[in-house]
NUPAKOL-476247 format. One record per residue: z, y, x negated of N, C-alpha, C in turn; residue in three letters. Coordinates in steps of 0.1 Angstrom, whole numbers. Atoms other than C-alpha are relative to their C-alpha. Layout:
N
    n.pz    n.py    n.px   ca.pz   ca.py   ca.px    c.pz    c.py    c.px     r
       Z       Y       X       Z       Y       X       Z       Y       X   ALA
...
//
This chain:
214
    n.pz    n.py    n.px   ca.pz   ca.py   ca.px    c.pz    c.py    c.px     r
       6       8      10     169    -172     255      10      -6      -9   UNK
     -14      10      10     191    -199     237      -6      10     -16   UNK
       5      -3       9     194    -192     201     -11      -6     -13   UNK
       8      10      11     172    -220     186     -14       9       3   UNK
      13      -2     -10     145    -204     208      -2      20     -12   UNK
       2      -9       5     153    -169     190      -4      -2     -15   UNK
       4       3      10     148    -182     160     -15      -4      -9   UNK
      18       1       3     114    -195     157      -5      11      11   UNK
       5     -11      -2     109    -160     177      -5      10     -13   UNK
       0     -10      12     118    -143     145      -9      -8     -10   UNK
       5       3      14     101    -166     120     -14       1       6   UNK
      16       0      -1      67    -165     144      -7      17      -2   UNK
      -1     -12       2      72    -127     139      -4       2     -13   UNK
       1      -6      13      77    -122     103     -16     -14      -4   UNK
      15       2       4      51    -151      96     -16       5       0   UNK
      12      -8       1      26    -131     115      -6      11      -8   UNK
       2     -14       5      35     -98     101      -5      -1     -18   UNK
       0       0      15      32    -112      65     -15      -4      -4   UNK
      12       5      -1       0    -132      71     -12      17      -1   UNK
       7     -11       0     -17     -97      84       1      10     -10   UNK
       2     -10      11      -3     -74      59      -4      -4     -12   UNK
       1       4      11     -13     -96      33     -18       0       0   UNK
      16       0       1     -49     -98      46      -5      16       4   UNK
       6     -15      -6     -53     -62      62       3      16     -12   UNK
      -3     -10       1     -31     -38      44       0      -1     -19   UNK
      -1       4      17     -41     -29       6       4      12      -7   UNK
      -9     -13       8     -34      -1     -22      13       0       2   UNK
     -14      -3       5      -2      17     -24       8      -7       5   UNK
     -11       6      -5      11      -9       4      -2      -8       1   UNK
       0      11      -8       0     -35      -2      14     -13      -7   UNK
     -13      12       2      37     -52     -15       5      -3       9   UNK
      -5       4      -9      42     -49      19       3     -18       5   UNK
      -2      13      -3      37     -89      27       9      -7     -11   UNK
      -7       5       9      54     -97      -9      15       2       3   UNK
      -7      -2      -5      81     -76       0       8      -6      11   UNK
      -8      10     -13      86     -93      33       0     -13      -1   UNK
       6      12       3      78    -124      24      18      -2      -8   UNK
     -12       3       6     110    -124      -2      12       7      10   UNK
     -16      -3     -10     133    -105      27       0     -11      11   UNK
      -1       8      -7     126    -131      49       0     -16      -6   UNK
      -9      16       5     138    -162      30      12       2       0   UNK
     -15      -3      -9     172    -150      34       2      -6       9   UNK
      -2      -2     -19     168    -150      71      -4     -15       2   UNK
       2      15       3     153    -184      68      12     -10      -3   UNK
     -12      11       5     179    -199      47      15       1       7   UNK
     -12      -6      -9     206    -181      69      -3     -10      14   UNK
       2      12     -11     193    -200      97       2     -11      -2   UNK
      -7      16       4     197    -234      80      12       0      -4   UNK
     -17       0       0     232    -227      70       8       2      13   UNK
      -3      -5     -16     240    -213     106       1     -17       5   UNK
       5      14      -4     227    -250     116      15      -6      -3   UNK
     -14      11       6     256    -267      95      -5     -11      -1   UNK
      -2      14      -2     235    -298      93       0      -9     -11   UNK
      -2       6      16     244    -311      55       6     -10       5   UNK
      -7      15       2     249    -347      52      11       3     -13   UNK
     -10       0       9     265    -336      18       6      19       0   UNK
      -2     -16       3     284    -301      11      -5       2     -12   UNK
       8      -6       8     272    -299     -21     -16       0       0   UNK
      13     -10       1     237    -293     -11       5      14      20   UNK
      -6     -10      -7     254    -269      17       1      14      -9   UNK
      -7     -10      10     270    -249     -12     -13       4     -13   UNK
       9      -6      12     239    -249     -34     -14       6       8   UNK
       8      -4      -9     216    -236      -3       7       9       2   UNK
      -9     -12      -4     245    -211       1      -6       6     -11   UNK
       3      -7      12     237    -203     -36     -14       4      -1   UNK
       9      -3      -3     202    -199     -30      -4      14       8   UNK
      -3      -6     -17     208    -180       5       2      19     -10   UNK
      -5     -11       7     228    -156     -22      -9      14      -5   UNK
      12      -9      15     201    -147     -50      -8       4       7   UNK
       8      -2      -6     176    -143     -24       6      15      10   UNK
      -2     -13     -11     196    -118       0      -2       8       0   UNK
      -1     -17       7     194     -83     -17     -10      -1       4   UNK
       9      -4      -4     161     -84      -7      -3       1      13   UNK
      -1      -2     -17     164     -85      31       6      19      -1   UNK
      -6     -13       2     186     -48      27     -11      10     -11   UNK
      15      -6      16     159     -40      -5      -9      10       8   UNK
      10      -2      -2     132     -34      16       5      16      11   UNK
      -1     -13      -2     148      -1      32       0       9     -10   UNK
       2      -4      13     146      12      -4     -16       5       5   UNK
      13      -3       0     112      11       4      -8      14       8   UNK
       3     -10      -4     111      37      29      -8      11      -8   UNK
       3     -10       8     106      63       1     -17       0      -1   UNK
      10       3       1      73      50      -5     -10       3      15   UNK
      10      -8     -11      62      65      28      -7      16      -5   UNK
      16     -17       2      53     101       8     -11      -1      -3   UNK
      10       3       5      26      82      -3      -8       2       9   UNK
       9      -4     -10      11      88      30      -6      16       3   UNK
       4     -13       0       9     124      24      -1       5      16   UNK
      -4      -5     -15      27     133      60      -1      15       2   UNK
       5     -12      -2      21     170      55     -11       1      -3   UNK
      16      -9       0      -7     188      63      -2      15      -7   UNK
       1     -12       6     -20     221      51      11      17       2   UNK
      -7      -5       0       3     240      73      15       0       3   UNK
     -16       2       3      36     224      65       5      -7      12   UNK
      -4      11     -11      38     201     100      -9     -13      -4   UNK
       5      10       4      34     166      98     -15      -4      11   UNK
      13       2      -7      -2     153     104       4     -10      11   UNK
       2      10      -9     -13     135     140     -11      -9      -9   UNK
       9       9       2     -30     107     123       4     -16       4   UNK
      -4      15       0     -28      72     133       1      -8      -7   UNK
      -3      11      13     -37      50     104      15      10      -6   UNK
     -14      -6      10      -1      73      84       9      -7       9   UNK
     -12       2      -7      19      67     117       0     -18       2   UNK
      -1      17       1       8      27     119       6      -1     -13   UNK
      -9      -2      17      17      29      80      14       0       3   UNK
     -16      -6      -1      52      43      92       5     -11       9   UNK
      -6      12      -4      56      15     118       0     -13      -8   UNK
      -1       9       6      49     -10      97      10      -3     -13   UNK
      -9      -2      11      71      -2      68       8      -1      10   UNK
     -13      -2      -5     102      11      90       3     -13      11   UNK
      -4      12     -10     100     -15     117       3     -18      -8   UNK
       6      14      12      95     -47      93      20       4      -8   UNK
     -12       0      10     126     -30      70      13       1      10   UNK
     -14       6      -4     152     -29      99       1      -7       9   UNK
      -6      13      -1     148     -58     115      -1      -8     -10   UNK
       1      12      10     148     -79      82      17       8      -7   UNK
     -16      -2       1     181     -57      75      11      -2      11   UNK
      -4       6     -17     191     -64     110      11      -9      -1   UNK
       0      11      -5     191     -98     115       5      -6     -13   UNK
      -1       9       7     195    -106      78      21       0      -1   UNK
     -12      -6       1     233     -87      81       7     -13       8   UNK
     -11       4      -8     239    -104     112       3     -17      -2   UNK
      -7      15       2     236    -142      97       5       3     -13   UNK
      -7      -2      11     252    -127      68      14      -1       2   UNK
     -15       0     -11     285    -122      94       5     -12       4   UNK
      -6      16     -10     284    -158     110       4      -9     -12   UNK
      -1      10      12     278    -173      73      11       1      -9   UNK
     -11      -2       2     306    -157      61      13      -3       7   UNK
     -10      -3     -10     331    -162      90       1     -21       4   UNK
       2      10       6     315    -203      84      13      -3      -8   UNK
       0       3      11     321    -203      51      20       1      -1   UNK
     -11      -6      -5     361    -187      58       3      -2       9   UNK
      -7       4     -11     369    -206      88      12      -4      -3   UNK
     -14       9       2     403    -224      76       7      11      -8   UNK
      -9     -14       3     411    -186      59      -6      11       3   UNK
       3      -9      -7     402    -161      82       8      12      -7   UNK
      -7      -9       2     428    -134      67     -11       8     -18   UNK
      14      -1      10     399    -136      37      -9      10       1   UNK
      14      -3      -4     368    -126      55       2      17      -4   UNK
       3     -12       4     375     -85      49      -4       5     -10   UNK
       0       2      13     379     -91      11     -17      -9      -6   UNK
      13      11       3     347    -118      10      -7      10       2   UNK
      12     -13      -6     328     -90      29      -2       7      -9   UNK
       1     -10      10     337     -64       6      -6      -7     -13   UNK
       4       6      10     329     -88     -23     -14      -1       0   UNK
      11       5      -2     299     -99      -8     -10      13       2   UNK
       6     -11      -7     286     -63       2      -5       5     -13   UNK
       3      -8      17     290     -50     -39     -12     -10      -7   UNK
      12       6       8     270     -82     -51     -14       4       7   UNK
       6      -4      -4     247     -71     -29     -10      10      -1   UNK
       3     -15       5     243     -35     -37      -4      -5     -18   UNK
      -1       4      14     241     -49     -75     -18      -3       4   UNK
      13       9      -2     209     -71     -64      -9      10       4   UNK
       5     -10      -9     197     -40     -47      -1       8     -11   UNK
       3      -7      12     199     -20     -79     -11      -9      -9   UNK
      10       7      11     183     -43     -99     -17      -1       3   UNK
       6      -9      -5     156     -40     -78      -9       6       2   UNK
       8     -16      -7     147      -9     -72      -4       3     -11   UNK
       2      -6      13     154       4    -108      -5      -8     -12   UNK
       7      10      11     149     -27    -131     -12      -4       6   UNK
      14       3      -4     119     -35    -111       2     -21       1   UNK
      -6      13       0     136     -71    -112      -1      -7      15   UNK
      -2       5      -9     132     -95     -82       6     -14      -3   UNK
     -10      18       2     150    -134     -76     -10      -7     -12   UNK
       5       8       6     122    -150     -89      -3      -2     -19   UNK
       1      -4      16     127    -134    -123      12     -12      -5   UNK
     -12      10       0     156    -159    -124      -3     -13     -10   UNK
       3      13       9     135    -184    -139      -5       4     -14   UNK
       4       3      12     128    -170    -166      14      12      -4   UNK
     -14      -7       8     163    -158    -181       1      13     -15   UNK
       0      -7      11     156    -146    -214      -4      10       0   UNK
      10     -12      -4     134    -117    -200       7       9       6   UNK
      -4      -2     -11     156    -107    -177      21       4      -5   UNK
     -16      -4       3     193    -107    -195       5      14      -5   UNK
      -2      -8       4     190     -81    -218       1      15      12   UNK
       1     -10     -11     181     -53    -187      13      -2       5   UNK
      -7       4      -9     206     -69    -170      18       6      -8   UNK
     -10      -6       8     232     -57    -199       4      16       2   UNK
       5     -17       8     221     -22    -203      -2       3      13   UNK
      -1     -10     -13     221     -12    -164      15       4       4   UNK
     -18      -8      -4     259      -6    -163       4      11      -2   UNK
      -1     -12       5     266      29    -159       9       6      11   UNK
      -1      -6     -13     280      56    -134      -5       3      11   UNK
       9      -3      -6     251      62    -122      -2     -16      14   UNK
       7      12      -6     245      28    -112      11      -7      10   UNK
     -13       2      -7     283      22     -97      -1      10       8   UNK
      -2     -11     -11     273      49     -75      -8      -4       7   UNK
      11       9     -12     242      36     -60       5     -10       5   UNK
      -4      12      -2     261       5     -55       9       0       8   UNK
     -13      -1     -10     289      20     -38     -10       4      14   UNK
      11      -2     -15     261      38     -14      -7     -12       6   UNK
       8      12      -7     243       4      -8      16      -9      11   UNK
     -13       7      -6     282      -7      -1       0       2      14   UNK
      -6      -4     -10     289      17      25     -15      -2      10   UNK
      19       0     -12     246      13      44      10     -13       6   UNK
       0      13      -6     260     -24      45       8       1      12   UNK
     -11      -2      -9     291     -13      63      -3       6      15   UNK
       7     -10     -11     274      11      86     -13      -7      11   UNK
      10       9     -10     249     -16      98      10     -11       5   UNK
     -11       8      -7     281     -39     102       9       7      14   UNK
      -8       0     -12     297     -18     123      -9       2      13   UNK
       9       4     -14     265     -14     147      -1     -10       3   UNK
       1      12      -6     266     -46     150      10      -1       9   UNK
     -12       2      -8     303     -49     163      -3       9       8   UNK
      -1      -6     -11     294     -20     186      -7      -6       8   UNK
      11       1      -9     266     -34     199      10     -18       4   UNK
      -5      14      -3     286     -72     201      12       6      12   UNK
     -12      -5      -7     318     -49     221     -12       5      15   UNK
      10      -3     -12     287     -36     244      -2      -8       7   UNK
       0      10      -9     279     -66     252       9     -10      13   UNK
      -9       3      -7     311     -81     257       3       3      14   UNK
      -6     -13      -7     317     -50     280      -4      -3      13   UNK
      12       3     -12     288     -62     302      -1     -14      11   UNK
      -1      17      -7     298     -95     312      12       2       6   UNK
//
């Protein structure tokens, strides 16, 4: 399958999955389609940068900047996991229940959150390695850069309850944005660091696998 072909695989995917959990799935989950909905514009916009087809670079560079504010929520939505005790997976005698509606619950959450961490990592790899073509000796430093703002966006989040689109309204949104600097919070940030890392390097395993095979 070429990759233009994978592409509108993944967007007929998450369109569906967002469509249905938006009409099917309600109560404690139903942020599910909002959630996905904001991790998959990332993955969207990563695919039009991938393209490279700007007549001008500055709307390249201000679709990168977009691409940006939007991305913490692709990696976000494994945050979400937690929100599975809401299914109340134990039963009375301390093994988790056979029930199907909890365990569809558990696919739909976990499957949705790592391929939208996936896929959003791996045009996060090409867009960087783009963006760093004429200074390759860069890209470890950009990564690492790019990994912390990330974990930041990822804090904000979870704990300020803050998503992109708070963006537009500034004044609402600064003060919080003051007053989350802590140890606390340079530690969750380091941990979102190293997830990023740990899904980077499955990726390169799985790219050396391939290699391996041809």
């Amino acid at each position: 399958m070429t990759i233009r072909r994978w592409h509108w695989a993944i967007r007929l995917f998450f369109w569906l999955y967002i469509i249905l959990t938006a009409w099917q799935i309600q109560g404690v989950f139903s942020f599910l389609a909002f959630n996905t909905l904001l991790a998959y514009i990332p993955i969207e916009l990563g695919f039009i940068l991938q393209a490279d087809r700007f007549h001008w670079r500055w709307a390249y560079w201000l679709t990168a900047l977009v691409w940006l504010l939007f991305y913490p929520n692709a990696p976000y939505i494994l945050t979400d996991f937690f929100h599975l005790s809401l299914l109340e997976p134990y039963g009375a005698a301390g093994l988790l229940r056979n029930s199907l509606p909890m365990w569809g619950h558990f696919l739909l959450l976990v499957g949705v959150g790592l391929i939208a961490a996936w896929i959003a990592q791996l045009g996060s790899e090409k867009i960087l390695q783009q963006m760093l073509a004429r200074h390759p000796r860069w890209l470890p430093w950009a990564r690492l850069a790019f990994y912390t703002v990330v974990g930041i966006g990822i804090y904000i989040g979870r704990f300020l309850r803050l998503h992109t689109f708070y963006l537009l309204t500034p004044a609402l949104i600064w003060r919080p944005l003051m007053r989350m600097w802590s140890w606390h919070m340079l530690g969750f940030v380091a941990l979102m660091v190293i997830l990023q890392y740990v899904i980077w390097l499955l990726i390169q395993y799985s790219r050396a696998e391939t290699d391996a095979d041809r």
